[in-house]
N, C-alpha and C positions, 0 to 999 in steps of 0.2 A: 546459505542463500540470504541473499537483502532480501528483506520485507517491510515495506509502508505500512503504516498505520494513523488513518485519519479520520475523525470524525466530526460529523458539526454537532451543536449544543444539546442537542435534545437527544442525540445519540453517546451522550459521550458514558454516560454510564452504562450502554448496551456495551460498548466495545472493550471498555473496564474487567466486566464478567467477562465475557469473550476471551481475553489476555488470560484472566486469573483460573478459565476453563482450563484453557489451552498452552498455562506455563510450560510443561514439562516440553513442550514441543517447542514452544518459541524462544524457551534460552537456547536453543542449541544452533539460532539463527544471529542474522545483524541487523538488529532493529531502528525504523527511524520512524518519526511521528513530526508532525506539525507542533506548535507551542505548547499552548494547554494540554493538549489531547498528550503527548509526550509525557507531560509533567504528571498527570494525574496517572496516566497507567503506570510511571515507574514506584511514583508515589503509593498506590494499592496494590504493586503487584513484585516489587523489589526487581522487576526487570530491567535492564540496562537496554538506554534509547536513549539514540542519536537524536536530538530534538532540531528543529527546522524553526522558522518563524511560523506565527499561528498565518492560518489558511489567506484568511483577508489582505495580511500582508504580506504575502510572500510566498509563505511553507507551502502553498501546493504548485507553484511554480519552480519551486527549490528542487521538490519531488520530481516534478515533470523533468527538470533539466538532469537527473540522475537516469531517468527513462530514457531521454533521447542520445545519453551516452552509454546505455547498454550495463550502467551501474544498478538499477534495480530489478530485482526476479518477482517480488508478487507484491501488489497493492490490495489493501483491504479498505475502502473506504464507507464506512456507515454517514451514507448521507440521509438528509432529510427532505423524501421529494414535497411537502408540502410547507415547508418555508421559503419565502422569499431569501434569495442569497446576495446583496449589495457583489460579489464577488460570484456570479456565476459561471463568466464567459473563464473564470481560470478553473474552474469546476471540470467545463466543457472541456478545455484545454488537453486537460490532467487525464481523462476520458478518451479522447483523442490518440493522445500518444499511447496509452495502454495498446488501445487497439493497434494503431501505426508497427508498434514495438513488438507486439505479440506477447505482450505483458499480462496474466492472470490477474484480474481486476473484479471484486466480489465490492457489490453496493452496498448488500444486505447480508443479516445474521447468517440466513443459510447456506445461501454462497460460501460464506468467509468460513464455516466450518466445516465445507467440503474441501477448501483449497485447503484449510491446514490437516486435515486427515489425510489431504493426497500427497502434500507435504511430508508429514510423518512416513508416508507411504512409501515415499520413492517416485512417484510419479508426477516427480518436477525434473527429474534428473535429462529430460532434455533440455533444459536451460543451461546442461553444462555443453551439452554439442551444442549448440545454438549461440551462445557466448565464443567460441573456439572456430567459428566458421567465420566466411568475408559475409558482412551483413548485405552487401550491394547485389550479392548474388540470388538473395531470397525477398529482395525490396521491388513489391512489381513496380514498372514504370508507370507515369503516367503522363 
């Protein structure tokens, strides 16, 4: 499975532990992260990640475009709902297409350590019927 990995500043060390919890389970994935956020977890946690531009400039639109090709299985993103974000509507964006895509998308700590338990679990494995089917046929209209 692809898995995102993003965080803004004041999260970046929750998402660190989180990684370093949850190593055994997430080497056995394909990881990518935004700039910093990338750098620092592989840095504390010898995990190998695809690293993206940081958030502001890019990396969470880089992300989203993996989303709307059907390239990424689960995003984690530890945001910070009481900072200002200069970069919010690509925030929104990123938010968006999770849902659009039917993309497992965790804001917060507890989320993201039930998606990677369900992960471990097995019960992501309809991402692989879901990936192997015509997506046009499960996209309501509007």
């Amino acid at each position: 499975m692809k898995v995102a990995l993003i965080a803004h500043d004041r999260k970046k060390d929750l998402i660190i532990r989180l990684c370093t919890a949850y190593k055994p389970i997430l080497e056995k994935h394909e990881l990518y992260a935004t700039g910093t956020t990338g750098s620092k977890i592989s840095e504390a946690t010898g995990l190998e990640v695809t690293r993206f531009k940081s958030g502001p400039l890019g990396g969470d639109q880089q992300i989203g475009a993996m989303i709307s090709e059907n390239q990424m299985d689960l995003v984690i993103f530890l945001r910070d709902p009481l900072a200002a974000m200069p970069h919010e509507p690509d925030v929104t964006a990123l938010i968006r297409l999770s849902d659009v895509y039917e993309i497992p998308l965790a804001t917060n700590i507890g989320t993201a350590e039930v998606l990677l338990r369900g992960l471990d679990s097995g019960y992501m494995d309809w991402r692989h019927f879901y990936n192997s089917v015509d997506r046009d046929d499960l996209t309501p209209g509007y």
